[in-house]
C-alpha positions as CSV (number, residue, x, y, z in Angstrom):
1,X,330.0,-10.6,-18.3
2,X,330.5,-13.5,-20.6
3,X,333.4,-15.3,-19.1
4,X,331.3,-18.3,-17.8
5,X,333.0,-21.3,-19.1
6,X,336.3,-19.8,-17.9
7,X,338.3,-22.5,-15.9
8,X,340.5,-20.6,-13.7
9,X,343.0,-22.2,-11.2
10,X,344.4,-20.9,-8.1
11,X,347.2,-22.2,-6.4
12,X,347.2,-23.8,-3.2
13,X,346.1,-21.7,0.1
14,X,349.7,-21.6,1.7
15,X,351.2,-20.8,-1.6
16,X,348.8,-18.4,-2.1
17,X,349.0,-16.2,0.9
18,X,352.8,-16.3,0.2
19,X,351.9,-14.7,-3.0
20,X,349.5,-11.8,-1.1
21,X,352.3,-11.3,1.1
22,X,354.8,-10.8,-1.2
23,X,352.6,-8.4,-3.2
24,X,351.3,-6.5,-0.8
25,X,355.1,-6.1,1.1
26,X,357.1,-6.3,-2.3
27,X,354.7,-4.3,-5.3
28,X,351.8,-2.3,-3.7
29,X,354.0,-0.2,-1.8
30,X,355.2,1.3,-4.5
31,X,352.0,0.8,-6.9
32,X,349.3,1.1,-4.5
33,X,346.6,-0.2,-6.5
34,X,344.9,-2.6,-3.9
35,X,343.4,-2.4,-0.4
36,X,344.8,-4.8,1.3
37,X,342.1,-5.4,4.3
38,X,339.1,-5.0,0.9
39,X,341.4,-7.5,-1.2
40,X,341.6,-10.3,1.6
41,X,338.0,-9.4,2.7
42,X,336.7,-10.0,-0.9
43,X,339.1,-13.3,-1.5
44,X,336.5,-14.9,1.6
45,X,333.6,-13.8,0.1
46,X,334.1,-13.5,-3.4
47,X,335.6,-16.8,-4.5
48,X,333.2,-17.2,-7.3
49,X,333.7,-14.0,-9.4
50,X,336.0,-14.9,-11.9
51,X,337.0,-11.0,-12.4
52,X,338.3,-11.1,-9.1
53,X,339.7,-14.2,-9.3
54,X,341.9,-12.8,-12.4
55,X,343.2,-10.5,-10.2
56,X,344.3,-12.7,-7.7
57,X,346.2,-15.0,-10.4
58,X,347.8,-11.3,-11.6
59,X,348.8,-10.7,-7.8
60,X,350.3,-14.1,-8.0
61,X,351.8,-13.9,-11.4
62,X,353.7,-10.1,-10.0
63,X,354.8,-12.1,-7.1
64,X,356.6,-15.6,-8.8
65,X,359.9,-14.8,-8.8
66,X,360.0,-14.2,-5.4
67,X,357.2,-17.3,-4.0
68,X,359.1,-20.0,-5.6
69,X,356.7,-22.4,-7.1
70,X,357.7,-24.7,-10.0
71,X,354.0,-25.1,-10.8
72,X,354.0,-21.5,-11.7
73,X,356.6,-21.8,-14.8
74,X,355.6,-22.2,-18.1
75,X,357.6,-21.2,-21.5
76,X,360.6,-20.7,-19.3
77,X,358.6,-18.0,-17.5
78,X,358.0,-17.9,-14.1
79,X,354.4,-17.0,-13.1
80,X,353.5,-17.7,-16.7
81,X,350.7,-20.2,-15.5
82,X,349.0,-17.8,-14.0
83,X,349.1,-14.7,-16.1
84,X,348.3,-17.0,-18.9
85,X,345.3,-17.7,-17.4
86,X,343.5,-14.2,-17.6
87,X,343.4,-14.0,-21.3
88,X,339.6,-13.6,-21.9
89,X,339.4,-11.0,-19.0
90,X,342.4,-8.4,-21.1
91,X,339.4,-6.8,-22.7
92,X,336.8,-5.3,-21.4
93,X,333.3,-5.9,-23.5
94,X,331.9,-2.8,-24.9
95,X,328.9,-3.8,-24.5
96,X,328.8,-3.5,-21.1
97,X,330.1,-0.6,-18.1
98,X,333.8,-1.6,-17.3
99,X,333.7,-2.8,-13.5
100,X,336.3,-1.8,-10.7
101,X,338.2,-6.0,-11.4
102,X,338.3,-4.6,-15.5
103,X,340.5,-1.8,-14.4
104,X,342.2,-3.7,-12.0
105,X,343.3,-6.5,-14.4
106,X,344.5,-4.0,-16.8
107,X,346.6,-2.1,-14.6
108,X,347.8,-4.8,-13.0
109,X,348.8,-7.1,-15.9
């Protein structure tokens, strides 16, 4: 969907399923927008799709200020690093149908 080229960085696998956690004990349960058993399902198996991925860096990026990780700060902003990030994915090309990860970054961010 034209974001090859897109470098996108993930944090570490412990840090990361700190930041699941969090979100899915700490946000979803009050903004259930993910399925949790789907989400960690897709995070084996779709590692490559950098749509996803964005979403996973959002989920990380809602979760910061509770998963402390210095990493993670930029601009005095914790979870910065990873919101940042997502920039090209923020709008969906019109050229193409928006997929379920469009409408998931946009709620989400």
């Amino acid at each position: 969907m034209g974001y090859s080229g897109v470098q996108l960085r993930l944090p570490q696998r412990e840090l990361l399923d700190q930041h699941i956690e969090a979100y899915f004990t700490q946000v979803n349960i009050f903004f259930p927008l993910l399925h949790r058993p789907l989400f960690e399902m897709q995070l084996e198996t779709m590692a490559e799709d950098p749509q996803f991925i964005a979403v996973v860096l959002l989920v990380c990026a809602c979760t910061a200020r509770s998963v402390h990780c210095p990493t993670a700060t930029q601009h005095g902003r914790q979870g910065w690093a990873y919101f940042d990030q997502i920039q090209p994915f923020l709008q969906i090309p019109n050229s193409q149908p928006a997929r379920i990860y469009d409408l998931q970054i946009l709620v989400v961010s």
